[in-house]
C-alpha positions in Angstrom: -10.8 -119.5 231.5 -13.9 -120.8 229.7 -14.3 -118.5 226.5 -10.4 -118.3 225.7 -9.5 -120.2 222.6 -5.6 -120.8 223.6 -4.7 -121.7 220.0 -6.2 -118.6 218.5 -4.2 -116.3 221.6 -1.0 -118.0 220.9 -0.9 -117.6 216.5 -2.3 -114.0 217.0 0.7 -113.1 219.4 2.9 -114.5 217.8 2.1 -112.7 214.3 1.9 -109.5 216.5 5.4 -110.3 217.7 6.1 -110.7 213.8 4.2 -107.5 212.7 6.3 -105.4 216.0 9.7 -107.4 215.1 9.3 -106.4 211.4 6.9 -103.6 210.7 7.3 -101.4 213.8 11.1 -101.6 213.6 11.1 -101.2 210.0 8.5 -97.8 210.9 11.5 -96.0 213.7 14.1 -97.1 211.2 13.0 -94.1 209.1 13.0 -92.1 212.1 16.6 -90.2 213.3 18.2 -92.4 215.7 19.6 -88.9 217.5 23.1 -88.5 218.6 22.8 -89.5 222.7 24.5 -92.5 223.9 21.1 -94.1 225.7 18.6 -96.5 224.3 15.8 -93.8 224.6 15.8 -91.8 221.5 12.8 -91.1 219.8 13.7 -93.9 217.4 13.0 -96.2 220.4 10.3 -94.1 221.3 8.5 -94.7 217.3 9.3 -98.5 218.0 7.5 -98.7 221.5 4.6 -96.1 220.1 4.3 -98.2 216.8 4.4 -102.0 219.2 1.8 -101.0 221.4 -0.7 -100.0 218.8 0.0 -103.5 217.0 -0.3 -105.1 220.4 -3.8 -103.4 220.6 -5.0 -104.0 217.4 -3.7 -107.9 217.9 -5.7 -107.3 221.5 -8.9 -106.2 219.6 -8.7 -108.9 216.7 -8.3 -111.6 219.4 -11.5 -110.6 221.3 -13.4 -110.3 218.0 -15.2 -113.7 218.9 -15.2 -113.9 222.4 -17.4 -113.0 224.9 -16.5 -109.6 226.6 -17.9 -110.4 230.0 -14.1 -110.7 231.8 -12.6 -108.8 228.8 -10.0 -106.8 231.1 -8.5 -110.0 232.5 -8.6 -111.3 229.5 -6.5 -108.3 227.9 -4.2 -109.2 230.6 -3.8 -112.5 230.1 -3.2 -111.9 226.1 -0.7 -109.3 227.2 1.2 -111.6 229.4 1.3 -114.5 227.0 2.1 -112.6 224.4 4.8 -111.3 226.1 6.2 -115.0 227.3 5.4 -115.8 223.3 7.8 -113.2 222.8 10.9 -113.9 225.3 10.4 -117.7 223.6 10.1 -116.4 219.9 13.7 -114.6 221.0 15.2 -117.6 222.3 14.5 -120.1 220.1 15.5 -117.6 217.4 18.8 -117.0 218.7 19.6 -120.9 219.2 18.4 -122.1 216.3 20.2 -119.1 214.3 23.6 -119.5 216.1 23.7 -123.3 215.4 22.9 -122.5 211.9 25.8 -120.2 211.5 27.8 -122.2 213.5 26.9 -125.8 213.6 28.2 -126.0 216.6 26.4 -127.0 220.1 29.4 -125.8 222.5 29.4 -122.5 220.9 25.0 -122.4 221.6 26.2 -123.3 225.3 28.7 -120.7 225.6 25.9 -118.1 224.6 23.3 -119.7 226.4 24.4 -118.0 229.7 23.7 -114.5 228.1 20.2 -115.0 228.2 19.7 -114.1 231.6 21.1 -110.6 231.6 19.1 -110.1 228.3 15.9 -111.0 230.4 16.9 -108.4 233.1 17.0 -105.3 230.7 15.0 -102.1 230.4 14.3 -103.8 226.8 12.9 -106.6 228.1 10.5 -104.7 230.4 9.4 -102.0 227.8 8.7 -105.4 225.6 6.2 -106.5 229.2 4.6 -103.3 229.4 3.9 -102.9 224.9 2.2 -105.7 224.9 0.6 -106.0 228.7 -0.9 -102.3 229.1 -2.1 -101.8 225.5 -4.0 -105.8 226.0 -5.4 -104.1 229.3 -6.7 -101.0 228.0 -8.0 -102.6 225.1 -9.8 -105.2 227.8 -11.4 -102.5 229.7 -12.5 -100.2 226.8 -14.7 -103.5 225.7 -15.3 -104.9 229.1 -17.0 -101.1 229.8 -19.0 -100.7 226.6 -20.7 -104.0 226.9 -21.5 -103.0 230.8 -23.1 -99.6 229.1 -24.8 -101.8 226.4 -26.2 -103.6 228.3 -28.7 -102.7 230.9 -28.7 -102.7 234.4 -31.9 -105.4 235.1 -34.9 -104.0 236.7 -36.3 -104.8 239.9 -40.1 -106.8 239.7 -42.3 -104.9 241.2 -43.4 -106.0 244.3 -46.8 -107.2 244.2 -49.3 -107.1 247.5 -50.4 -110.2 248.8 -54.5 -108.7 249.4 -56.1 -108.8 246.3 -58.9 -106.6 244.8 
C-alpha cells in the first residue's frame, strides 16, 4: 500500500480507541442502562452509536492527507487495524494492570487463559464491525466524490488520414 503512512494509521487508532474507551462510554453512561438482563440496552446501543461516529471521524482525519484513489480499501484496512489496535490496547491493558495490582506473574498466567473466550464474544464482534463498517463507509463516500470530481477523460478525436 503505497500512500498509507502506517505510523500515522496506528496513533490515530489508537486515540480513537481512547476517545471510544473514554468519551463514548462516558456519553451511554448518562443514558438508562434499562432493567433487561442482555447486553443490548440502549445504553449499549449510545456506546456502539457514539464508537462508530468516532471511528468515522478517526477514518476521515486519517485520509485527510492521502490520496483518495483506493479510499474504500483503505477504510477497510484502517478499520481492521484499528480494530487489531484495539484487541492489543485490551490485552496489554489487562496484563500490565493485573501485574500492577498483583505483582504477581502466576496470577497474569492464570488469567491469561480467559482471553480467548473474551475474543469470542458478541462484544468483541460489535467492537470489529464500530470500527470496520464506519472506516468502509467513510472510504467509499471519498473514494465516490473524487470519481464525480473528477472527470471521465475524453476520447481524441479521430483524425482522417487524407488531408485538405
Amino acid at each position: 500500500m503505497k500512500g498509507m503512512k502506517w505510523e500515522r494509521l496506528l496513533l490515530i487508532a489508537f486515540f480513537g480507541n481512547y476517545l471510544i474507551n473514554n468519551v463514548a462510554a462516558a456519553i451511554a453512561s448518562l443514558v438508562p442502562a434499562g432493567a433487561s438482563g442482555s447486553f443490548l440496552t440502549p445504553q449499549y446501543f449510545t456506546y456502539v452509536i457514539c464508537a462508530a461516529i468516532i471511528a468515522g471521524l478517526m477514518t476521515w482525519w486519517y485520509f485527510a492527507p492521502l490520496s483518495r484513489r483506493n479510499a474504500l480499501m483503505n477504510g477497510v484496512i484502517f478499520g481492521v487495524s484499528a480494530f487489531v489496535i484495539a484487541i492489543a490496547t485490551t490485552f496489554v491493558s489487562g496484563v500490565a494492570g493485573l501485574l500492577t495490582q498483583t505483582g504477581s506473574l502466576a496470577q497474569v498466567a492464570n488469567v491469561l487463559p480467559n482471553f480467548g473466550p473474551f475474543l469470542m464474544s458478541w462484544a468483541t464482534l460489535f467492537l470489529l464491525g464500530f470500527w470496520v463498517i464506519p472506516s468502509a463507509l467513510v472510504g467509499w463516500y471519498l473514494q465516490m466524490r473524487m470519481n464525480k470530481m473528477t472527470p471521465a477523460a475524453m476520447p481524441e478525436p479521430m483524425m482522417s488520414s487524407s488531408s485538405m
